[in-house]
N, C-alpha and C positions, 0 to 999 in steps of 0.2 A: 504494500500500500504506500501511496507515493505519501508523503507530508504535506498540510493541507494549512499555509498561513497568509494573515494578513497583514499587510503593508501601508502605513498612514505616512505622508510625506513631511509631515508638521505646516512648521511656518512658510504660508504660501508667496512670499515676499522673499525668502532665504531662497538658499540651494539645495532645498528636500525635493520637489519637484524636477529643476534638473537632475539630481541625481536618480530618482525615479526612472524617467526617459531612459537615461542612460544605463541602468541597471538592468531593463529589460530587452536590450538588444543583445544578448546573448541565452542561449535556454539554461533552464535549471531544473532539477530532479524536484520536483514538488508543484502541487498547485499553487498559485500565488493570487489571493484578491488586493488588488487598491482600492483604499479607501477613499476620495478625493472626487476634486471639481474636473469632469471629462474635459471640458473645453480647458481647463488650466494645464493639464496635463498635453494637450492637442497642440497649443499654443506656444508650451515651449519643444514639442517634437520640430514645429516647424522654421521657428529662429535658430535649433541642434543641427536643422535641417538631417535629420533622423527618423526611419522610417518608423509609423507606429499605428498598429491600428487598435481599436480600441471597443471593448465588447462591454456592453451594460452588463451587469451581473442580476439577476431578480431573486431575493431570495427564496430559499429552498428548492432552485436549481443546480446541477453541477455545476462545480468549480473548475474548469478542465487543466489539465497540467500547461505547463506554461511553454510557448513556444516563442524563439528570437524575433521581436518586434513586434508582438502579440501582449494586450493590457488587457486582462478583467479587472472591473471597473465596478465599485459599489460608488455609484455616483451620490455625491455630497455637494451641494449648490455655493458658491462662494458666498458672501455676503453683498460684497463688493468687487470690482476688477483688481487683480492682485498687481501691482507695478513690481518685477525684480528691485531689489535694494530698495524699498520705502514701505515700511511697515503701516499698518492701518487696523487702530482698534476695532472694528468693526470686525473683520474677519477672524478674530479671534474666537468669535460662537462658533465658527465653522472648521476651527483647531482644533475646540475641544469635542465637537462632535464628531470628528473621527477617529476622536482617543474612545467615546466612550461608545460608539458603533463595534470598531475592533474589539473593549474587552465584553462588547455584548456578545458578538457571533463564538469569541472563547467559552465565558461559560454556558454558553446553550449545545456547543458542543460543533459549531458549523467548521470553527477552525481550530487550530491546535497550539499555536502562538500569532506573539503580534513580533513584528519588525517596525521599528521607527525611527523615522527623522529628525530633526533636528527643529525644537521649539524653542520661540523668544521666550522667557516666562516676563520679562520687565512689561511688554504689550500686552497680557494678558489678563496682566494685574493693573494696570494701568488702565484696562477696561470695566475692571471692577469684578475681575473672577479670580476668588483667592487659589494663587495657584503657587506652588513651590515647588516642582517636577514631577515628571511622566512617574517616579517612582512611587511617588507619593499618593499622585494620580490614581495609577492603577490601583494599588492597595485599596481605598478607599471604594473605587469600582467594585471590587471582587469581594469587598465586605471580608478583609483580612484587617489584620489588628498589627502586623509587625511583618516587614519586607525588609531584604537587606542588596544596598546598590554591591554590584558584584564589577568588577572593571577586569577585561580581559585583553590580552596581546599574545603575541608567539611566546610560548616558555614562560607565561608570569600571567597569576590571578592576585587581585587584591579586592579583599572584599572592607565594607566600612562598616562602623558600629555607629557613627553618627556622620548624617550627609548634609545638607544644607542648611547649617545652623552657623553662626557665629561663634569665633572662639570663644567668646567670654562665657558662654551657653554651655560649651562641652561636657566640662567636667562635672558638672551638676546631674548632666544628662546619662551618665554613664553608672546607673546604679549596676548591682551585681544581679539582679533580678532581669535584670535588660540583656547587659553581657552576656548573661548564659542563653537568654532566649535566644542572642543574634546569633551564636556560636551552635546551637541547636541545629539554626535553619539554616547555616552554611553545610555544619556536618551531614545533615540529611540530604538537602538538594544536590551535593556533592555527587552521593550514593546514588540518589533517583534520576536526577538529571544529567548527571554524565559519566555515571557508572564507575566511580571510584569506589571501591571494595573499602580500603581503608585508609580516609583523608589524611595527608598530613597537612596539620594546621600551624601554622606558626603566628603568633601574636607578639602584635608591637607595645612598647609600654607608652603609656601618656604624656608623660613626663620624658623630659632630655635624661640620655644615658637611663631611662627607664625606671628613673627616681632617683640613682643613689644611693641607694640601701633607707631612702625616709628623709633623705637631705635634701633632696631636688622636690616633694611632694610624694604623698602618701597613699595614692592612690591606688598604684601595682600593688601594697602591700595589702591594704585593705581590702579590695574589689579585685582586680585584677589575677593575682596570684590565686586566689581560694578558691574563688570560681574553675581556675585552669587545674588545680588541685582534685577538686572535685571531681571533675569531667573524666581527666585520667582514669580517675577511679572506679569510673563508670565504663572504661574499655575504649575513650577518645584518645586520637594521636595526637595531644595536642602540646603545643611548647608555647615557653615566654612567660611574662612577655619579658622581651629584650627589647636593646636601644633599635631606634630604626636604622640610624647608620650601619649598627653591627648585621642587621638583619638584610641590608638591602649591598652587603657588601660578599667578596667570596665567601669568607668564614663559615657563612651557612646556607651558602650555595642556594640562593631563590630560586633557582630556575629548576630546581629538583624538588621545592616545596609545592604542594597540591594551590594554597589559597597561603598566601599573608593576610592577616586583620589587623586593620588601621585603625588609628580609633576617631578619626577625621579627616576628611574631605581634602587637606593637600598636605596630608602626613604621608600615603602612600602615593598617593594620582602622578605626581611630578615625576617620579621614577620612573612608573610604569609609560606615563606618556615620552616619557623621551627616549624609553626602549623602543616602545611603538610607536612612534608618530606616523600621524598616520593609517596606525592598523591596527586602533585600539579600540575595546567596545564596548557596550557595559551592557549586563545581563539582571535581571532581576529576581530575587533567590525570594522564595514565599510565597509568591503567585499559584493557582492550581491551574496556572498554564506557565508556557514559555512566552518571553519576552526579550526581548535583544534590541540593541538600539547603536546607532553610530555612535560617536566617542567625541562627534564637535559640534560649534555652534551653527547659526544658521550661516552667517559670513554673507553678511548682508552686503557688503566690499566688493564680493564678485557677483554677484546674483546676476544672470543674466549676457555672462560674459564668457561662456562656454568652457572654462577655467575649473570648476569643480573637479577635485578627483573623489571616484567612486570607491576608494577603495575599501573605505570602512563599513561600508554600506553592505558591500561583497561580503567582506569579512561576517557584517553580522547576520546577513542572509545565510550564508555559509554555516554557520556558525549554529541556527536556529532548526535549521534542516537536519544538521548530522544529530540535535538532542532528541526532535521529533522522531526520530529512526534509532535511536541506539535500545 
């Protein structure tokens, strides 16, 4: 059975749309629906000047596997005419209703994950729809209570304990109750979603050099450490936490560890992105689907100037297809 997902472009002003077009001129082992405005999609086939044809999709008809230069299309009406590079609150009703179209046809079972583009969240909220990311998003769709952002490249996952929060936030946010549940849902999705028998986890500390033994901050000692105690003890492969430097250096060879856990937002990301530039992804772990999504912004800079590369996009298609199948 081929793998059967959906695809939202995000922000229709960004480079989700061209990268769309362009993503679909080669075939792929799976069905693929778009979620999106046809004419937006049509419009920039023809400034790619790229062949595309494009098939309405009606629900609860097949999805048919995806052939080079061939679109099924769950057509979504723009708000407004999208201008490359010039964002416009308006069409942000029509962002979010393809975020929450995709994780409809997931839990009713029509598809099997989503793949997504690249959203403004600043225009979003700027419109007046509290929004703080597709991860958050989703969760919230799917009437989950705790998701955890998973960031992936060649040779290296890092998954976070806390994602779009302010530093000053962090630490407050990092009870041991939480800790364990994020460390939970990484160990499991590990096993379920990509069929690792038995994870290795490596966790970073909070603090510089990982506290110091209680002199740099107390938090590894209290939180941190007990929790990772625990777990062990319950038959988890888990380590840490240690310094991130120590952890993101040979000594402990990341590229051999299953997932690093960060405890923040650009404690791991900066590594990983500059392993991968370019070919980094982020994956969403707690979903009772799959979820994978490109690794950049909308890059509102080039929109429109045939300059996009597709390649994370690949990556996360790529990337979505092989969980659906393992």
């Amino acid at each position: 059975m081929l793998p059967t997902l959906a695809i939202t472009p995000g922000e229709a002003a960004g480079i989700g749309p061209e990268l769309c077009v362009k993503l679909v001129q080669q075939s792929w082992p799976a069905r693929l629906l778009f979620i999106a405005d046809p004419n937006l999609l049509q419009q920039i086939a023809r400034q790619l000047n790229l062949p595309l044809k494009i098939t309405i999709w009606e629900a609860g008809s097949e999805i048919p596997q995806h052939q080079a230069g061939n679109l099924n299309c769950l057509a979504i009406d723009l708000v407004e005419s999208a201008v490359p590079g010039i964002l416009n609150q308006s069409n942000s009703k029509y962002v979010l209703e393809t975020l929450q179209k995709a994780s409809d046809l997931c839990l009713d079972n029509t598809v099997q994950g989503i793949v997504t583009g690249p959203v403004h969240k600043a225009v979003i909220n700027d419109a007046g729809y509290a929004f703080s990311g597709h991860t958050e998003y989703f969760a919230k769709a799917a009437a989950v209570k705790r998701v955890v952002m998973l960031l992936a490249t060649e040779g290296m996952r890092v998954a976070l304990v806390t994602t779009h929060l302010p530093l000053s936030k962090v630490s407050a946010s990092i009870t041991s109750e939480y800790f364990e549940k994020t460390i939970r849902i990484i160990h499991q999705d590990l096993i379920s979603k990509f069929q690792i028998k038995n994870p290795d986890i490596l966790v970073l500390g909070l603090n510089p050099h990982a506290g110091e033994g209680g002199h740099m901050g107390d938090e590894e000692i209290n939180i941190l450490s007990p929790v990772i105690k625990q777990l062990q003890e319950y038959g988890m492969n888990i380590r840490g936490p240690v310094s991130a430097d120590t952890a993101f250096g040979s000594e402990l060879n990341p590229t051999k560890t299953d997932v690093i856990v960060a405890m923040y937002h650009d404690q791991g990301l900066p590594v990983l992105k500059y392993r991968g530039f370019g070919s980094a992804i982020n994956i969403t772990l707690g979903l009772p689907y799959i979820r994978t999504s490109v690794d950049h912004g909308t890059a509102l800079d080039i929109a429109g100037k045939n300059t996009a590369n597709v390649s994370s996009f690949e990556y996360a298609l790529n990337q979505a297809i092989e969980m659906a199948t393992l």
